[in-house]
ZAZAVO-244067 format. One record per residue (C-alpha): y negated, z, x negated. Coordinates in nm, 2 decimals, decimal comma. Example, Ala and Ser with C-alpha at 12.3 -4.5 7.8 and 13.67 -1.06 7.14 Angstrom:
2
{{0,45 0,78 -1,23}}
{{0,11 0,71 -1,37}}
//
This chain:
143
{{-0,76 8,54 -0,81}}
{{-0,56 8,88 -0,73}}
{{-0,33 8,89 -0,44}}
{{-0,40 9,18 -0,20}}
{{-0,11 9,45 -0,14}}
{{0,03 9,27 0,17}}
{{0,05 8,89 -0,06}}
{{0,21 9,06 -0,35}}
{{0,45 9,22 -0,09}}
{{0,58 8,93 0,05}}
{{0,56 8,71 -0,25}}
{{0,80 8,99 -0,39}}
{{1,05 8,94 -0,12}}
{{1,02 8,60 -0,11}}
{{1,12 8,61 -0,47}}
{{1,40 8,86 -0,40}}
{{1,49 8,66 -0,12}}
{{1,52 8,37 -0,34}}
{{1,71 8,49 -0,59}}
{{1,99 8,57 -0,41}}
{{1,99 8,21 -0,27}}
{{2,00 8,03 -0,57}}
{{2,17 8,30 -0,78}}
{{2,41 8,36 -0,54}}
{{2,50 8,01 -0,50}}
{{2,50 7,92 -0,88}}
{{2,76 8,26 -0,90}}
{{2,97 8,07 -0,57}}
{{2,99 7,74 -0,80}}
{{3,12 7,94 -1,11}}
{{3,36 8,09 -0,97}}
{{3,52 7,80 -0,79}}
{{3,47 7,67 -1,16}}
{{3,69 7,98 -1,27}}
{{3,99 7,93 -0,97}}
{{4,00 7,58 -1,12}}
{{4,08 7,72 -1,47}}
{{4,29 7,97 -1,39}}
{{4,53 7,66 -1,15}}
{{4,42 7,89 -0,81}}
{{4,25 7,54 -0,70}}
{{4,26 7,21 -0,72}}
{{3,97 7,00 -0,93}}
{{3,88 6,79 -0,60}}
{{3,84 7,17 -0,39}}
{{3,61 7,28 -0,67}}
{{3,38 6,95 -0,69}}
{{3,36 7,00 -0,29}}
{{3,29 7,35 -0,31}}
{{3,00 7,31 -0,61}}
{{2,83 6,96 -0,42}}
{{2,76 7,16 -0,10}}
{{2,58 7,42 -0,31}}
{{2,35 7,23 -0,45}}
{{2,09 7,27 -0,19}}
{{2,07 7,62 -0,18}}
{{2,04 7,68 -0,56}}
{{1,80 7,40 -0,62}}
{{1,62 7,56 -0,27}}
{{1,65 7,93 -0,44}}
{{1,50 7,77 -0,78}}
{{1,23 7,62 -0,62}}
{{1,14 7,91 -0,42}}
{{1,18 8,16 -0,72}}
{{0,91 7,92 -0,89}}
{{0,66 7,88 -0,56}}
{{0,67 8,32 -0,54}}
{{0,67 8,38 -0,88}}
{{0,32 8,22 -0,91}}
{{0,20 8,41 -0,63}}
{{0,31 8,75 -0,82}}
{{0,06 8,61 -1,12}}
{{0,24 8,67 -1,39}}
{{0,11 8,78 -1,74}}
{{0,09 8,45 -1,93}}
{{0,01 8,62 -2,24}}
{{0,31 8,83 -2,25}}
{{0,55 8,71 -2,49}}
{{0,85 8,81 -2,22}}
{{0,73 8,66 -1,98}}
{{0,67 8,29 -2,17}}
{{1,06 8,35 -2,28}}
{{1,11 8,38 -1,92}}
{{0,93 8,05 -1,84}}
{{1,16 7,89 -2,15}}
{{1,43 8,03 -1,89}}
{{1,33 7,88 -1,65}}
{{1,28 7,51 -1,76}}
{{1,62 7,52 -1,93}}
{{1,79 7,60 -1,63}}
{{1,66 7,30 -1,47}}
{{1,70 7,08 -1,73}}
{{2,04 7,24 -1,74}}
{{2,11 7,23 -1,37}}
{{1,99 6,82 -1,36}}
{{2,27 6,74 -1,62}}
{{2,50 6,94 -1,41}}
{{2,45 6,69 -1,14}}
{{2,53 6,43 -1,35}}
{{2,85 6,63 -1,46}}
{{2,98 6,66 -1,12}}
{{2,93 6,32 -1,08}}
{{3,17 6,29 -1,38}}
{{3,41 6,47 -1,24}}
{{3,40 6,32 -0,92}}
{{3,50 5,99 -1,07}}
{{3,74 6,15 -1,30}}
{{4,12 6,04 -1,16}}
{{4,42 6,23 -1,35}}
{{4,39 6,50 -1,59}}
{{4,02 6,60 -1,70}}
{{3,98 6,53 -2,03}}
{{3,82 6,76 -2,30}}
{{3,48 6,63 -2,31}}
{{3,45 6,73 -1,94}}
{{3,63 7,05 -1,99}}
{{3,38 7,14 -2,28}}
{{3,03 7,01 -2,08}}
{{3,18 7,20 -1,81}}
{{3,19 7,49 -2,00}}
{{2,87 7,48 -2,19}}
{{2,73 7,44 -1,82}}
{{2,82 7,74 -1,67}}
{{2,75 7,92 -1,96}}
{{2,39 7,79 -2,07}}
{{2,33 7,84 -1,65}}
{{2,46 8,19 -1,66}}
{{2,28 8,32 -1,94}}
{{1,96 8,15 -1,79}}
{{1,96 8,33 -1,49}}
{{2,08 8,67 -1,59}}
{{1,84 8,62 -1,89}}
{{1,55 8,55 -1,62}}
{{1,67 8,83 -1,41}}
{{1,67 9,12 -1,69}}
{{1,35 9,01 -1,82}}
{{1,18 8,99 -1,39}}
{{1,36 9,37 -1,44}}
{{1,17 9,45 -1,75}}
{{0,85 9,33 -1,65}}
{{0,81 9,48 -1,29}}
{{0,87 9,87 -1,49}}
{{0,59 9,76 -1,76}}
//
């Protein structure tokens, strides 16, 4: 089944649109991540901050997942099954974070090293997820 001009159009800017949802959220919550390193905010301001976003990146996920189907996307290609590996790691990765922030929620005092590390290895697995995703959505719309 081929989408006509005016489907792959707005399947494209429904993915676009979703991208900068849930990317652009996901970028909000690590960088409240990065005020709390550097002492710029308090531990309690950045697990506020990160639980309201949760909406909008699971919203942007989901919808980058919905449009992307509609673009029909070359299952054969080999960049574009890396891309769905991407894509299921990031939500694995972004259901632990819940969990995480759950964590940290509960934590009273300093944050011990465990949490600083899983926080970490968060925002870094998440980041090279999306930007990984992104490059390779790059590489396969100038094929």
């Amino acid at each position: 089944m081929q989408a006509d001009a005016a489907m792959h159009s707005a399947a494209l800017f429904a993915h676009l649109a979703s991208l900068v949802l849930g990317f652009g959220a996901v970028l909000s919550a690590d960088y409240y991540g990065l005020l709390w390193a550097t002492g710029r905010c308090g531990l309690a301001e950045v697990v506020a901050a990160t639980s309201r976003l949760h909406v909008p990146i699971w919203a942007g996920l989901g919808g980058l997942v919905v449009s992307g189907l509609m673009l029909h996307p070359d299952l054969t290609s080999p960049l574009t099954m890396t891309k769905i590996g991407l894509v299921a790691l990031l939500t694995v990765n972004g259901l632990q974070a819940g969990l995480l922030g759950r964590r940290l929620e509960a934590a009273t005092g300093e944050v011990g090293r465990g949490l600083l590390l899983w926080g970490g290895a968060t925002a870094l697995v998440s980041q090279a997820c999306w930007w990984g995703a992104v490059v390779i959505g790059f590489l396969n719309t100038n094929r």
